[in-house]
N, C-alpha and C positions, 0 to 999 in steps of 0.2 A: 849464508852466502855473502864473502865478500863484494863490497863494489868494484873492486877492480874485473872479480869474477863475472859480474852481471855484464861489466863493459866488453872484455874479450868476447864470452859469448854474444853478445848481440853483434858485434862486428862482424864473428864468423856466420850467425845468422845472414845479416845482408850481403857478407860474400856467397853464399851455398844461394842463395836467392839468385844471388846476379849470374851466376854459374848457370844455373838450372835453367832463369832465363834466355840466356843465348845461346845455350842448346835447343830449347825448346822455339824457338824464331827460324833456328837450323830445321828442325825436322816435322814440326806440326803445319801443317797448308795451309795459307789465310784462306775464308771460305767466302772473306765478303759481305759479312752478317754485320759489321762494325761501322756505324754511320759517321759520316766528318771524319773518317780514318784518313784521307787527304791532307786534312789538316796539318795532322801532326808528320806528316813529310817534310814540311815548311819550314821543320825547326830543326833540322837537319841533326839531327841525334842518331847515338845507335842506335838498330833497331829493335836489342836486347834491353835498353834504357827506356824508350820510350813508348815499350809494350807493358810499362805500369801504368800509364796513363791514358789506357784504354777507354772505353766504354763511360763509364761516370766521372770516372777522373778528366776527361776531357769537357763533360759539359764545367765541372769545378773552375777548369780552366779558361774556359768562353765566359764564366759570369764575370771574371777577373779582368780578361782582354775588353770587354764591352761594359766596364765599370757601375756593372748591375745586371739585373735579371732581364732576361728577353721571354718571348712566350714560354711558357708551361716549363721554365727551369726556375720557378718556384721551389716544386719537388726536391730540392736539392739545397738542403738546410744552411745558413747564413755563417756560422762562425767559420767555418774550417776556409773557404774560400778569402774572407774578410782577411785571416791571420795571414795565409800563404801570399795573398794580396800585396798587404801592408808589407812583409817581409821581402817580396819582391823590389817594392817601390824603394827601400830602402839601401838596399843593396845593386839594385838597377839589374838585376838578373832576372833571364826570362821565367815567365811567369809558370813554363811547365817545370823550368826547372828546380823553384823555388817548391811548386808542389811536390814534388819528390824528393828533397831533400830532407826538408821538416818531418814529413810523418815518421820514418824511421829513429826520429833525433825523440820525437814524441814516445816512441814506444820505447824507447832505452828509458828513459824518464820512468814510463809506463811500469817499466820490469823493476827499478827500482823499488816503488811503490807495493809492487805486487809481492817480493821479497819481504817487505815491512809486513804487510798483511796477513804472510803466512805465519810471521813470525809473534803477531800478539795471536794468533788463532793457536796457538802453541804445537803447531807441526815439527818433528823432528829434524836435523838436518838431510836427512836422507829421503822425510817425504817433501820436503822445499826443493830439492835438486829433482825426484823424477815429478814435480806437480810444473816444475820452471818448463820442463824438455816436453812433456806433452804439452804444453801450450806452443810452444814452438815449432813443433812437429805435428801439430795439427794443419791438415791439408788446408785448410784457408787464411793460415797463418801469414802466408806472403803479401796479403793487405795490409799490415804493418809497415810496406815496404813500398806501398801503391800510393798513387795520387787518390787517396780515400779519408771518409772519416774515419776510419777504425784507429789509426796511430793515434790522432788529436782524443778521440773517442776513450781509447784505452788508458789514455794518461790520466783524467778528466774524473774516469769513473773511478781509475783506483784511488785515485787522490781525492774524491769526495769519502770515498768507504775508508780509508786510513783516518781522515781528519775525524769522521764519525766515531771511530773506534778512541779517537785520543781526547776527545771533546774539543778540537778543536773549532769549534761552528762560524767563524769568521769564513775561515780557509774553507769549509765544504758548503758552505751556502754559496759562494763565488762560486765553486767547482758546481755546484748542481746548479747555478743559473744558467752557466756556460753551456753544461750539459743539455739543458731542454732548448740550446740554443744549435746543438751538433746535427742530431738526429732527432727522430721521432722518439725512438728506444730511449734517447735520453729520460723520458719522462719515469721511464717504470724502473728509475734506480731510486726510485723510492720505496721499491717494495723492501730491497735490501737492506738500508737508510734505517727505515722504523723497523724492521729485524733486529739490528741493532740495538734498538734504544727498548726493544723488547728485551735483548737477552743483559742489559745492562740491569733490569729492573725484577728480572724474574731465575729463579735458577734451575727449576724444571722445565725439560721442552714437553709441552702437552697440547695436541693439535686442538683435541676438544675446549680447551681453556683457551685459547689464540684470542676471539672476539672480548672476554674477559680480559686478557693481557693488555688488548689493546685498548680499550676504553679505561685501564688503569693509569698504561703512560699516558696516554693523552691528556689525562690529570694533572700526573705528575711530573710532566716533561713538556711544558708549553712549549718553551722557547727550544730547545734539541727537533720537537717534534714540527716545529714550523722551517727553522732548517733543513730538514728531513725531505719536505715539499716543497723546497726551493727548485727543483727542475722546474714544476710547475710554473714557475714565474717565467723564468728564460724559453719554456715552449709557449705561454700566454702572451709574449713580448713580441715573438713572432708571430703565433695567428691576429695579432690583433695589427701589425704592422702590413699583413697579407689581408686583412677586411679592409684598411685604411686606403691600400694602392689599388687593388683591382677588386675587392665587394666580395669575394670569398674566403672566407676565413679559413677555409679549408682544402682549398686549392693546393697545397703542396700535395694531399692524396688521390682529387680530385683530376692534377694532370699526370697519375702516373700511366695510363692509358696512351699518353703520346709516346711514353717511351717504351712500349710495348710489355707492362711490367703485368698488364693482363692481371689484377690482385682482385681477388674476392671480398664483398663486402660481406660477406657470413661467416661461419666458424667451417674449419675444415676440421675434423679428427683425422686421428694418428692412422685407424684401419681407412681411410678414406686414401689417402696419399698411398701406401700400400697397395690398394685394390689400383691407384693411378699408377704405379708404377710396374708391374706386374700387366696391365694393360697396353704400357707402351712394346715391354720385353715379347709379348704375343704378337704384336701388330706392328711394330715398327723391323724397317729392313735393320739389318746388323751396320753399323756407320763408327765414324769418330763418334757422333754424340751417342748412339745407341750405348756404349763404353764408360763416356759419363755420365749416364743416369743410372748405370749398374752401380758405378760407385759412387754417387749419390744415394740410392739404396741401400745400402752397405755401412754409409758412416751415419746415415740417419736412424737406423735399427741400432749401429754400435752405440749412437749416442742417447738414444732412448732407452736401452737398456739399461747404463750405466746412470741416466740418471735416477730411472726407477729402485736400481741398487742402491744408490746414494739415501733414497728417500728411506728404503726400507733401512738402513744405518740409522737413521736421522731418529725414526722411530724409536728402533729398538734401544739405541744407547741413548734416553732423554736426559740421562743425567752431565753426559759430557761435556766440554765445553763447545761454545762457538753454536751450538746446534740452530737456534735462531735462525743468527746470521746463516749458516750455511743452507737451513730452507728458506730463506728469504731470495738466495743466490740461485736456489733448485727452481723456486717461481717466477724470476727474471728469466731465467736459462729456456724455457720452455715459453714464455712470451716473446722470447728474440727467435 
């Protein structure tokens, strides 16, 4: 896939987005659930435009207006605001609007990258164009497009796993510092990272040999393999930056509670979330949200399914290439 190709589509990407948008402002009812939704009145935008910078995107935006963090938006990881920030300052444009503009530019970037990937993974041109259109047309796709980490996030991750694949380890230690600097998730692209530096070193995929594989590169692969665990730096820079200012190094999970993110400190299995969802369907009145938790339902079964698929591939064909990395990709997929 050409670049020119990558550019149109993603243009037509954030026009169907804005589209979709300002229908969707037309006919879905605010219900009121969206806190500092005032705010963003202030800035007098459409109201198709500035319903991407709802919800988290709006605190991104208060750490930037208030030139640092205020209580418990900790939570809400330092690079992406810093960039949107600076870019603002620079340009003198407001700050929500600066957040919305980048992420989309980020995930063009992104798509390029991810084109490159398919492309040493040695995919055909026909499975790069329908692997490019389900990522895109995946229902949460329009965060790409949102005041979120996912644009910054996307660019980040593919361009650490490209540079990994090319050796270039300058360019993906910077990308994985960055990365445990975006999100939490940052951190576990290292699973894919040393995937990688596996399937560089090995040419059969064998789950039972995995801990053998690994104590082999780790031999022979010091320096790839310390790159590898470069997120780890950039998420160490910040808990240690969060022990320095308020004594909890942990605090960004610690205030997700304020923002009602209600997260479990234990494991939940997959028939666990089923039996939860299946108990809403019994007990809850039929509603808007009753609608989206059907289809929450629905893409969380499609996507476990397929990745169980993916896995039983992974298995069967261990002579293939790429197999590694693409279970390394199966065991991020399922931590995120």
């Amino acid at each position: 896939m050409k670049l020119k190709s990558i550019l149109k589509i993603s243009a037509l990407f954030v026009l169907i987005n804005g589209i979709t948008a300002f229908i969707g402002t037309k006919i879905v009812p605010y219900l009121g659930f969206f806190p500092y939704g005032d705010l963003l009145l202030e800035y007098k935008l459409p109201a198709w435009f500035r319903s991407f910078a709802n919800f988290d995107g709006l605190h991104y935006i208060l750490i930037v207006y208030n030139h640092g963090y205020s209580q418990y938006e900790q939570a809400f990881f330092p690079l992406y605001p810093i960039v949107f920030g600076f870019f603002s300052y620079i340009t003198k444009l407001p700050a929500i609007v600066s957040a919305l503009i980048l992420p989309p530019l980020f995930a063009t970037f992104g798509f390029v990258f991810f084109v490159k990937i398919q492309k040493l993974m040695r995919l055909g041109k026909e499975e790069q164009i329908w692997t490019f259109m389900l990522l895109l047309f995946f229902p949460t796709s329009f965060f790409f497009q949102a005041a979120y980490t996912e644009g910054v996030f996307f660019l980040l991750f593919m361009l650490a796993i490209w540079a990994m694949f090319e050796k270039k380890y300058i360019l993906a230690f910077i990308a994985g510092v960055l990365l445990g600097l975006t999100r939490f998730m940052g951190l576990f692209v290292i699973i894919p990272s040393i995937a990688i530096l596996f399937q560089q070193n090995t040419k059969e995929f064998n789950l039972l040999n995995i801990f053998q594989d690994l104590i082999l590169t780790l031999r022979k692969r010091t320096l790839p393999v310390a790159v590898a665990l470069s997120p780890a730096l950039g998420f160490g820079i910040y808990v240690f930056y969060l022990w320095r200012t308020t004594g909890d190094p942990l605090i960004f999970f610690n205030s997700q509670p304020a923002f009602g993110a209600n997260r479990s400190t234990s494991l939940i299995f997959p028939p666990q979330v089923i039996y939860r969802y299946i108990k809403i369907f019994l007990t809850a009145m039929p509603n808007f949200q009753y609608f989206i938790s059907f289809l929450e339902l629905v893409f969380y079964v499609f996507v476990g399914s397929f990745l169980l698929f993916d896995l039983w591939k992974i298995i069967k064909n261990k002579y293939s290439y790429a197999l590694y990395f693409r279970f390394g990709l199966l065991i991020f997929s399922v931590l995120n």
